[in-house]
LUMPALUM-11674 format. One line per field, with one value per residue: y, z, x of N, C-alpha, C in turn; residue number from 1; residue in one letter. Coordinates in steps of 0.05 Angstrom, whole numbers, plus 32768, in hexadecimal, padded with zeros to 4 digits. Example, Ala and Ser with C-alpha at 12.3 -4.5 7.8 and 13.67 -1.06 7.14 Angstrom:
BEGIN
n_py: [7F8E, 7FD3]
n_pz: [809C, 808E]
n_px: [8108, 8101]
ca_py: [7FA6, 7FEB]
ca_pz: [809C, 808F]
ca_px: [80F6, 8111]
c_py: [7FBE, 8001]
c_pz: [809C, 809D]
c_px: [8108, 8102]
sevo: [1, 2]
kepa: [a, s]
END
This chain:
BEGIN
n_py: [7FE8, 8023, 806C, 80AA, 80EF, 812D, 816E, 81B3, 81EA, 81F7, 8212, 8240, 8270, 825F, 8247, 8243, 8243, 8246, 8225, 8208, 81DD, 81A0, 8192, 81A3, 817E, 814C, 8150, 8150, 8116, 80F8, 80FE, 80EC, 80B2, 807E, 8061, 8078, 80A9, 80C0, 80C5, 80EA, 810B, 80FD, 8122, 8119, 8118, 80FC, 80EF, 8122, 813B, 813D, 8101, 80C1, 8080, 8050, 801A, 8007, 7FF3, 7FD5, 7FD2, 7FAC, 7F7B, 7F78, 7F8D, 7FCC, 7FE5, 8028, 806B, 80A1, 80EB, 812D, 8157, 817C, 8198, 81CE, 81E9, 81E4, 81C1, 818C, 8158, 8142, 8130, 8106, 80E3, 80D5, 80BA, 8088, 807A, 8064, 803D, 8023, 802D, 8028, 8058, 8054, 804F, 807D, 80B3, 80F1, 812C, 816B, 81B1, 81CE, 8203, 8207, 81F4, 8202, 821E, 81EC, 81C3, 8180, 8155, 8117, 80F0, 80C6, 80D7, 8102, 8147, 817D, 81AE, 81E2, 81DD, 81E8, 81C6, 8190, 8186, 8183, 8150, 8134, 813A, 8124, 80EF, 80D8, 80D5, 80DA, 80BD, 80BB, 80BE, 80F7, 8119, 814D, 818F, 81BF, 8205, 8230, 8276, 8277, 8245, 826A, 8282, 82BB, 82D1, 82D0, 8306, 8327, 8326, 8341, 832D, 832F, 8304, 82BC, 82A7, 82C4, 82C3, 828C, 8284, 82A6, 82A3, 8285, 829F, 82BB, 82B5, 8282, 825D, 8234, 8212, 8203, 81DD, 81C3, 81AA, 8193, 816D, 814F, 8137, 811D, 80FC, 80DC, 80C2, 80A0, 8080, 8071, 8053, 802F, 800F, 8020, 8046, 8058, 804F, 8078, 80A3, 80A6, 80AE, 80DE, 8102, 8144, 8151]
n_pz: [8000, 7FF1, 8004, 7FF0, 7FEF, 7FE1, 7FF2, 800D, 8014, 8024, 8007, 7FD2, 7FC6, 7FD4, 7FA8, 7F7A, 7F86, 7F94, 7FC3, 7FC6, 7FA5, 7FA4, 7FB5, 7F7B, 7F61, 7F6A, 7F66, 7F28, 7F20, 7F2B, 7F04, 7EE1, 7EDE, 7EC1, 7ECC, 7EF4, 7EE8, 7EE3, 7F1A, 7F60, 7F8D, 7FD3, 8005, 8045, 808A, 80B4, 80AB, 80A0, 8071, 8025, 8001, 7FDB, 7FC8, 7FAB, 7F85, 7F62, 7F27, 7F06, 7ECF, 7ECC, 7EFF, 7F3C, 7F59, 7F80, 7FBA, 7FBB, 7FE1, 7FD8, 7FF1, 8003, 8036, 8059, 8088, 8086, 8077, 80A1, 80C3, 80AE, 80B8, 80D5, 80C0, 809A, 80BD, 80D4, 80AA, 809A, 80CA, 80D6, 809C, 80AB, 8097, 807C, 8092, 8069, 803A, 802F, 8009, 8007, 7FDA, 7FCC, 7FC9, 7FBD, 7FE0, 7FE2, 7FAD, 7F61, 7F3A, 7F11, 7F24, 7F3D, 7F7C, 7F90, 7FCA, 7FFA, 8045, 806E, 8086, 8083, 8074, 807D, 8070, 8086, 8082, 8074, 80A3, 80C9, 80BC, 80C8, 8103, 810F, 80FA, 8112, 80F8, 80CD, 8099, 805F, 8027, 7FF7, 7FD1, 7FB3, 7F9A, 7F72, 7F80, 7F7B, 7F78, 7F6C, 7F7D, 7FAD, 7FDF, 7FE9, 7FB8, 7FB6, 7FD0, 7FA3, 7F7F, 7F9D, 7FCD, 800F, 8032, 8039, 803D, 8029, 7FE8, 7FE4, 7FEC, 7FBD, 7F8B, 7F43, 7F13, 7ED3, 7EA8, 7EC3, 7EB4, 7E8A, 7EA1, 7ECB, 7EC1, 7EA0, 7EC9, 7EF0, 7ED5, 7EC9, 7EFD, 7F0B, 7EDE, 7EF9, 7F2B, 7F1D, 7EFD, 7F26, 7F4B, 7F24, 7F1C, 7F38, 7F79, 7F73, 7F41, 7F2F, 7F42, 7F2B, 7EFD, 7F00, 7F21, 7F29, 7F18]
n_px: [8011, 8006, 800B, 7FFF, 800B, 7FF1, 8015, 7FF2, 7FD5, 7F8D, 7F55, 7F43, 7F59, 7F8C, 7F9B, 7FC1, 7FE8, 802D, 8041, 801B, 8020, 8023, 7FF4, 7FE1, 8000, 7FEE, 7FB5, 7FC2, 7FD1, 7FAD, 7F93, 7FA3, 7FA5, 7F8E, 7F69, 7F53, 7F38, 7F06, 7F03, 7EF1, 7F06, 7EFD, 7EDE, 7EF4, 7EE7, 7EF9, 7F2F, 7F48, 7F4D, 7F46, 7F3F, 7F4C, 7F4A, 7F5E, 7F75, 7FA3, 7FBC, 7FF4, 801F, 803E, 803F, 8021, 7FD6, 7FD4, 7FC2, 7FB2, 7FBA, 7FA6, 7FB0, 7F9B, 7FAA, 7F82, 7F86, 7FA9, 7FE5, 800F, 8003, 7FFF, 800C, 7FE9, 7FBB, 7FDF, 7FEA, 7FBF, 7FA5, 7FCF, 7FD4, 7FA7, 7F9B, 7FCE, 7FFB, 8041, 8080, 809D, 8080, 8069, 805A, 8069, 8055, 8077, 8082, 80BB, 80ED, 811F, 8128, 8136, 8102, 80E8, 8102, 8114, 810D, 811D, 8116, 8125, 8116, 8145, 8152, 8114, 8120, 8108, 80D7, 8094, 806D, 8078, 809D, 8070, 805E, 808F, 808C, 8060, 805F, 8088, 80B8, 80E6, 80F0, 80D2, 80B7, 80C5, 80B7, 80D1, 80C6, 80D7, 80D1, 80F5, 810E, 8143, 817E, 818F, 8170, 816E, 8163, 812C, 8120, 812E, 8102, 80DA, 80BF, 80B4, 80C8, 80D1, 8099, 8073, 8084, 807B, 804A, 8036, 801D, 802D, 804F, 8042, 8069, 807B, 805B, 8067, 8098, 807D, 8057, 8070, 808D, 8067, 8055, 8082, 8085, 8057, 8069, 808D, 8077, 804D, 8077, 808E, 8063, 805D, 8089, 80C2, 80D6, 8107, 8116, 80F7, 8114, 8148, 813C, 8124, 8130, 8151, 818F]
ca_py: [8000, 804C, 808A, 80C8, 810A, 8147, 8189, 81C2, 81F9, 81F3, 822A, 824D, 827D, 824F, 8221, 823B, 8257, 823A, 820E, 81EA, 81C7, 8184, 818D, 81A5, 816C, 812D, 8152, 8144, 80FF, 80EB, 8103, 80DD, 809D, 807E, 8055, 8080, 80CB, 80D4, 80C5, 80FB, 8117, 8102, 8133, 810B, 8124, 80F7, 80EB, 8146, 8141, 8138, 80E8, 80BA, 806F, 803F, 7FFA, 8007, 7FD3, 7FE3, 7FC6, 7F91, 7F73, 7F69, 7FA2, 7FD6, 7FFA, 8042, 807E, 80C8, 80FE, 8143, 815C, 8196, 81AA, 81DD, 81DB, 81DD, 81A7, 8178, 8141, 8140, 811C, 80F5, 80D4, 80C2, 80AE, 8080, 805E, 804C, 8029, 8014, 8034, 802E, 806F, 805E, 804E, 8097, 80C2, 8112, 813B, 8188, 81C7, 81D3, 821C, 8205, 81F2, 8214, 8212, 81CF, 81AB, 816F, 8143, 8105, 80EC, 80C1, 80DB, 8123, 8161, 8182, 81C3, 81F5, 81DD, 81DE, 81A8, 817A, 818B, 8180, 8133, 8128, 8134, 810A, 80C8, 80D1, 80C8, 80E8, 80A5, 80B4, 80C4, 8112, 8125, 8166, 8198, 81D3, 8219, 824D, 8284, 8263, 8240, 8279, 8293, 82D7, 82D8, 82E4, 832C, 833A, 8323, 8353, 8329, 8333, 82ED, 82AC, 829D, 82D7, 82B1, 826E, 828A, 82B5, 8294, 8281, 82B7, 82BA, 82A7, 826B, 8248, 8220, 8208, 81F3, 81CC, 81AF, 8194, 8182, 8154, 8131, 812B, 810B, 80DE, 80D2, 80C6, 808D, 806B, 8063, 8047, 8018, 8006, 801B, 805F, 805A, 805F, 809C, 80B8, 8093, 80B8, 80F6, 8115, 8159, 814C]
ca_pz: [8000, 7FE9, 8017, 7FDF, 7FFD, 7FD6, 800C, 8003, 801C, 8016, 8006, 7FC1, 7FD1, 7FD3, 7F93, 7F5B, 7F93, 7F98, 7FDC, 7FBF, 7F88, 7FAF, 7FA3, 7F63, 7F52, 7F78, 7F4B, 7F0C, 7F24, 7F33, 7EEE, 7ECE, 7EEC, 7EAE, 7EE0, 7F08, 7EE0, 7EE4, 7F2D, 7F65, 7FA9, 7FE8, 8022, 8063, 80A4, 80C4, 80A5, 809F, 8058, 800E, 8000, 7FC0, 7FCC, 7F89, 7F7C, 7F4A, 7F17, 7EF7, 7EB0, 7ED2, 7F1F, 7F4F, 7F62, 7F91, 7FC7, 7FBD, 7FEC, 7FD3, 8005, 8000, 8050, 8064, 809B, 807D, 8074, 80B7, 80D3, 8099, 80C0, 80E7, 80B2, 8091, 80CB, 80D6, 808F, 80A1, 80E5, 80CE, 808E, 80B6, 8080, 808B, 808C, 8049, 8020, 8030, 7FF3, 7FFE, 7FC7, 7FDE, 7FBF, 7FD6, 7FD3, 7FD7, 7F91, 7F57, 7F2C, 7EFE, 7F28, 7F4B, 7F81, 7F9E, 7FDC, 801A, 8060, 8068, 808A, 807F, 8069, 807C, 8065, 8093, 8075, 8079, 80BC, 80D5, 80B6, 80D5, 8113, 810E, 80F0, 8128, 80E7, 80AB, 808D, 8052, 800C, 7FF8, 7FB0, 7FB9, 7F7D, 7F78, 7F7F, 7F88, 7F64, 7F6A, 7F98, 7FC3, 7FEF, 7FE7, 7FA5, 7FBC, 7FD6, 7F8E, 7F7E, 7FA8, 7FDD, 802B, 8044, 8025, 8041, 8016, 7FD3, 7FDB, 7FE4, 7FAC, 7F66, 7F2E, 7EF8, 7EB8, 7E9A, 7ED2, 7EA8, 7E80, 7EB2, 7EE7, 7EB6, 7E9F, 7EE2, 7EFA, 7EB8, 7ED9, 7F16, 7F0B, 7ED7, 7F11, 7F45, 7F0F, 7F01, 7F46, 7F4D, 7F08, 7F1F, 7F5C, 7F76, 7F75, 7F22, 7F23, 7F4E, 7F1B, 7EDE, 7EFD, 7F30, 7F1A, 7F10]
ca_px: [8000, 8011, 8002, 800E, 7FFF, 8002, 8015, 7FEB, 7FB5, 7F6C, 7F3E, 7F39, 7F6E, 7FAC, 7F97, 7FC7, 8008, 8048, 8043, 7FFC, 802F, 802B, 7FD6, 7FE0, 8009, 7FE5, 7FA2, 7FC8, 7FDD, 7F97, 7F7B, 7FB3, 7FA3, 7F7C, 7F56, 7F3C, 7F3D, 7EF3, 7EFC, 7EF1, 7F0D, 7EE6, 7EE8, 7EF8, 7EE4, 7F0F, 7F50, 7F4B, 7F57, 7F3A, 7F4E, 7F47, 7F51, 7F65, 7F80, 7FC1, 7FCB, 8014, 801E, 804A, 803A, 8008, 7FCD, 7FDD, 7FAF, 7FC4, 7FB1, 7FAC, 7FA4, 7FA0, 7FA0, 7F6F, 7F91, 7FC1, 8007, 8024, 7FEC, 7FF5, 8014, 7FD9, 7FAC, 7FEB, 7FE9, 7FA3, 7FA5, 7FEE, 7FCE, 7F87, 7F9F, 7FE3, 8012, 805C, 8081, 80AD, 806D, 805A, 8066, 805B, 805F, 8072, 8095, 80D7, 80F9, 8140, 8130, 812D, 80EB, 80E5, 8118, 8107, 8120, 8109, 812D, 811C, 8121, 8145, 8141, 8104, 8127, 80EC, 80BB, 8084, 8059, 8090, 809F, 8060, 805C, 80A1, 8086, 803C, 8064, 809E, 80D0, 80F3, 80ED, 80B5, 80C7, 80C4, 80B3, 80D7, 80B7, 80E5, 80C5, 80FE, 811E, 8155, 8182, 818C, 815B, 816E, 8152, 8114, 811E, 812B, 80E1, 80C7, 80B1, 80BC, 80CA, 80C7, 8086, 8070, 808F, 806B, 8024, 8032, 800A, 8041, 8053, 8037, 807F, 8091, 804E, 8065, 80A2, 806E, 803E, 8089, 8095, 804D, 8051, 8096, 807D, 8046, 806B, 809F, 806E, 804E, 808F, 808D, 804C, 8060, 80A3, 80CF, 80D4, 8124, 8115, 80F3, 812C, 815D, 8132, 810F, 813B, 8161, 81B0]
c_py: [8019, 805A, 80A0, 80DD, 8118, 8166, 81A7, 81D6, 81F4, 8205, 8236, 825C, 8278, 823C, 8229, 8244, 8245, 821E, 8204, 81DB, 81B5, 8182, 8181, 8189, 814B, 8135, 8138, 8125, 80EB, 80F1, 80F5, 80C2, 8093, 806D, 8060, 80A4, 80D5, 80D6, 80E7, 80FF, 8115, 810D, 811A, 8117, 8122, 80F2, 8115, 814C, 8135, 8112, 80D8, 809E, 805D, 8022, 8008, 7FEF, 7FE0, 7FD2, 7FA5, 7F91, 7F79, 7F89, 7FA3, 7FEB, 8019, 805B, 809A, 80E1, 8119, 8157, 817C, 81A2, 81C7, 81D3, 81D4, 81C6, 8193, 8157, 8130, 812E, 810B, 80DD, 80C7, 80B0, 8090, 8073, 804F, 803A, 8014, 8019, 8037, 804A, 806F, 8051, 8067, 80AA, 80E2, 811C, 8153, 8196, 81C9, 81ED, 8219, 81F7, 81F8, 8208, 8207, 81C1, 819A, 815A, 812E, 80ED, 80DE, 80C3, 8102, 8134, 8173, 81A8, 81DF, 81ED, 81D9, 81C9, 818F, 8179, 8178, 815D, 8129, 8123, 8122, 80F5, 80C6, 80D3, 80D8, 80D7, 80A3, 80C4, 80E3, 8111, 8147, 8177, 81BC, 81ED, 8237, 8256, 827C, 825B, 8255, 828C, 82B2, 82E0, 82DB, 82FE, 832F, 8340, 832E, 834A, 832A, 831E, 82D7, 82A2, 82AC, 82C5, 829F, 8270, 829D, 8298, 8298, 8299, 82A8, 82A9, 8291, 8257, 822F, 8208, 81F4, 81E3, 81B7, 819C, 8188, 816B, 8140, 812A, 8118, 80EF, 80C6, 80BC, 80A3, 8078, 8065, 804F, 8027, 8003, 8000, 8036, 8064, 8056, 8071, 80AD, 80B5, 80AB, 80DA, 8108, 8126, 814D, 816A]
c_pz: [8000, 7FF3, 8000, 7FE7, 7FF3, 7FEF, 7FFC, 801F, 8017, 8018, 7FDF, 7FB8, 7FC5, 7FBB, 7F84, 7F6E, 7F8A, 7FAA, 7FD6, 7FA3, 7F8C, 7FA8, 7F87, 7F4F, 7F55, 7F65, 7F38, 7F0A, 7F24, 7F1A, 7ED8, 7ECE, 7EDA, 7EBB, 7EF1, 7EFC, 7EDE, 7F03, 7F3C, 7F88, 7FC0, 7FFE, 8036, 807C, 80BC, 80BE, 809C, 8083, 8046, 8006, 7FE3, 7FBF, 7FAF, 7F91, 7F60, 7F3D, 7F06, 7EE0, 7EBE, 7EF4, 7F2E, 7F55, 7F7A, 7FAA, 7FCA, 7FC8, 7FE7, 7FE4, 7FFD, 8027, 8051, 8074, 80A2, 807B, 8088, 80D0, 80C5, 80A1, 80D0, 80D0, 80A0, 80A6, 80DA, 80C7, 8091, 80B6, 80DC, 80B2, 8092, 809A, 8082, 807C, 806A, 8031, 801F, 8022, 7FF8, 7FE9, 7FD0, 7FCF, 7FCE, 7FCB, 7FCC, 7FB7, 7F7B, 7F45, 7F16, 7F10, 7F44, 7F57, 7F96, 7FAC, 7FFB, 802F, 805E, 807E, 807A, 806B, 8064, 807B, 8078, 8099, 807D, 809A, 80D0, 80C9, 80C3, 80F5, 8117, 810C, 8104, 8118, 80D8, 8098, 8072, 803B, 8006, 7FD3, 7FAE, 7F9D, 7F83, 7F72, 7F77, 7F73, 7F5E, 7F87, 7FB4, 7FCE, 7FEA, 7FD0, 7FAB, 7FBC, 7FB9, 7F75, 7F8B, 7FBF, 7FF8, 8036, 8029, 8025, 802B, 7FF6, 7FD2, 7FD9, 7FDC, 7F91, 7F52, 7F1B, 7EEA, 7EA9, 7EAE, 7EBF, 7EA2, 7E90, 7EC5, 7ED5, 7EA9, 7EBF, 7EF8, 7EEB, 7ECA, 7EF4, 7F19, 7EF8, 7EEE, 7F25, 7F33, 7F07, 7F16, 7F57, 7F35, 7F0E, 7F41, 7F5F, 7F74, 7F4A, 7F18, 7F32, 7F38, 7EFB, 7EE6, 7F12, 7F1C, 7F1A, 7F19]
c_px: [8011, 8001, 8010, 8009, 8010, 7FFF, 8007, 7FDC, 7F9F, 7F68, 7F51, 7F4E, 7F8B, 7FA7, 7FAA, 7FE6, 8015, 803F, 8025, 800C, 802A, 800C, 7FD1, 7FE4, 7FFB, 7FBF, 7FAD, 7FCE, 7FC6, 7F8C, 7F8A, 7FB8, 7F95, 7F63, 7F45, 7F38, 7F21, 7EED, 7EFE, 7EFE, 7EF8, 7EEF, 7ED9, 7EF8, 7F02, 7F28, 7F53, 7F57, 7F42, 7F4F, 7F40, 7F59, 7F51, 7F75, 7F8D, 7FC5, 7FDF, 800B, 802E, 8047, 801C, 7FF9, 7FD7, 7FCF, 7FC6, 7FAD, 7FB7, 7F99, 7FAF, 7F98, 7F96, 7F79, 7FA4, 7FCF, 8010, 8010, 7FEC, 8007, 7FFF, 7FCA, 7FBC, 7FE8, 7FD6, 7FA6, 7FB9, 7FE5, 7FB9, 7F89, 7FCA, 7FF9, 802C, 8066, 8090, 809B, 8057, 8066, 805F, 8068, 805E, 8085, 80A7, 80E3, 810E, 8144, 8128, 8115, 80F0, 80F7, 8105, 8112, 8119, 811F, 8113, 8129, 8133, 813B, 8126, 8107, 8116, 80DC, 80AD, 8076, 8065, 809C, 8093, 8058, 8076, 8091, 8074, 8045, 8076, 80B6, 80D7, 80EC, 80D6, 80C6, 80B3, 80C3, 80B5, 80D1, 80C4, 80D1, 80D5, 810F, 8134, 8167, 8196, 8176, 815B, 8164, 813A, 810B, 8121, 810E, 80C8, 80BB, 80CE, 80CE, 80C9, 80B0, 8071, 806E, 807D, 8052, 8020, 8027, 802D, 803B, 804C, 8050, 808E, 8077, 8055, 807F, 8094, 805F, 8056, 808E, 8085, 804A, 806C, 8096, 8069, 8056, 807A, 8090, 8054, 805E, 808F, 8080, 8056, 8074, 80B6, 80D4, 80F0, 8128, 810E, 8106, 8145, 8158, 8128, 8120, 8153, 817A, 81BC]
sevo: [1, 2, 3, 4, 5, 6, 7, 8, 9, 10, 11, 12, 13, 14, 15, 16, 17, 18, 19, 20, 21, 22, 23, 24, 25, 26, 27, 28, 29, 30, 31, 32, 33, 34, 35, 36, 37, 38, 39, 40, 41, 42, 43, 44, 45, 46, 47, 48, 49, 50, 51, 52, 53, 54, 55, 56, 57, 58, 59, 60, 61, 62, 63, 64, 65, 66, 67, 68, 69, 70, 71, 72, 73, 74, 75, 76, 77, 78, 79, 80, 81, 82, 83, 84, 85, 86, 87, 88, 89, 90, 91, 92, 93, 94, 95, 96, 97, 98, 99, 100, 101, 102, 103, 104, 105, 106, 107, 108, 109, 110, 111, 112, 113, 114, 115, 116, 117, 118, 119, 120, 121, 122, 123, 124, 125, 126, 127, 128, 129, 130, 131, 132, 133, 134, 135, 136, 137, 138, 139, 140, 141, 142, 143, 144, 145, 146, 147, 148, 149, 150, 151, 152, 153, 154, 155, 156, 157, 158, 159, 160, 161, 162, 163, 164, 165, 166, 167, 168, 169, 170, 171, 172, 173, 174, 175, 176, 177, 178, 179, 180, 181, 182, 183, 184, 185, 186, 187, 188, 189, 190, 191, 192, 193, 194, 195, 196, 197, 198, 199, 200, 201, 202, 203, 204, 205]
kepa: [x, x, x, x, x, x, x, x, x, x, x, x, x, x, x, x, x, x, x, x, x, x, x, x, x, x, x, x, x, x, x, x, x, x, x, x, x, x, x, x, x, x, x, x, x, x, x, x, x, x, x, x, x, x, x, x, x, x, x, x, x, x, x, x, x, x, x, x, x, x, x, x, x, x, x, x, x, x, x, x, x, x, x, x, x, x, x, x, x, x, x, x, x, x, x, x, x, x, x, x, x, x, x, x, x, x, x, x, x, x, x, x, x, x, x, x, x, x, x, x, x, x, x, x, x, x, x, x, x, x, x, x, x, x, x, x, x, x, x, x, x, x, x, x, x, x, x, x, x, x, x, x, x, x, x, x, x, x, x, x, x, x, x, x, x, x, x, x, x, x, x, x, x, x, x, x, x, x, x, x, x, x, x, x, x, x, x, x, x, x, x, x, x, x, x, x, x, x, x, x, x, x, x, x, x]
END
């Protein structure tokens, strides 16, 4: 069994920013599923998130019960319904996939790594703490001007908190619709194969 959880905000607001990439991208993942693409998102009271349960048949091997969560709780609470999600179907922590923007990398790059400092990120943080572990595989989805933080200030914003729940430029388009497309294929090879081939095929260099 697969736990995928994409990191995001809910409400209206936060749908097209930066830090809802991990949404964005576990969407596109679910509409690219040819099995289940007219399926839909059921809001869960109790696991505090939007969820979307499937049986995976790969081209080669045995079906696969696969769990896609999108947690309600915000960002810096979102360990809180991984880990509902993670006890009531008894999920070990390294068949727990988040997908989440990362600043320290620049936009299209992509880097998929188990275990790790959390490196800011709230989201990530807050699932370290809930599972007890680092131990869960990171589908890190680069966001940032580049790899120094200080590029920011030259984008006009205050902080970086500023930055990520800012909406994508008009000219980062076609970049982000480039690396929502290899994430999702990544994040499929994974599902098809082994996730140590989409790190092999899909991580930046």
């Amino acid at each position: 069994m697969k736990l995928i959880v994409g990191l995001g905000n809910p409400g209206e607001k936060h749908e097209s920013t930066r830090h809802n990439l991990g949404f964005i991208i576990i969407d596109h993942l679910l509409k690219d599923i040819e099995s289940v693409r007219d399926g839909k998102w059921e809001e869960n009271v109790k696991f505090k998130g939007e969820i979307f349960s499937l049986e995976y048949k790969p081209k080669k091997g045995e079906i696969e019960k696969v769990i896609l969560l999108k947690p309600k709780t915000y960002m810096n609470n979102s360990g809180m319904a991984v880990s509902l999600v993670a006890s009531f179907y008894k999920v070990n922590p390294q068949d727990i996939w988040i997908i989440h923007d990362e600043l320290d990398l620049p936009l299209g790059f992509m880097k998929i790594r188990l275990g790790g400092g959390a490196a800011g990120h709230h989201g990530v943080e807050s699932v370290m703490t809930a599972l007890n572990t680092d131990k869960f595989w990171r589908f890190r989805i680069g966001i940032g001007a580049s790899k120094n933080r200080d590029e920011i200030a030259k984008h006009n914003f205050k902080n970086a908190k500023d930055f990520v729940l800012d909406i994508f430029r008009t000219g980062e388009s076609g970049t982000v619709k480039h690396i929502i497309k290899r994430a999702v294929e990544a994040l499929k090879l994974s599902l098809e194969k082994d996730i140590n081939s989409a790190m092999n095929r899909f991580n930046t260099k």
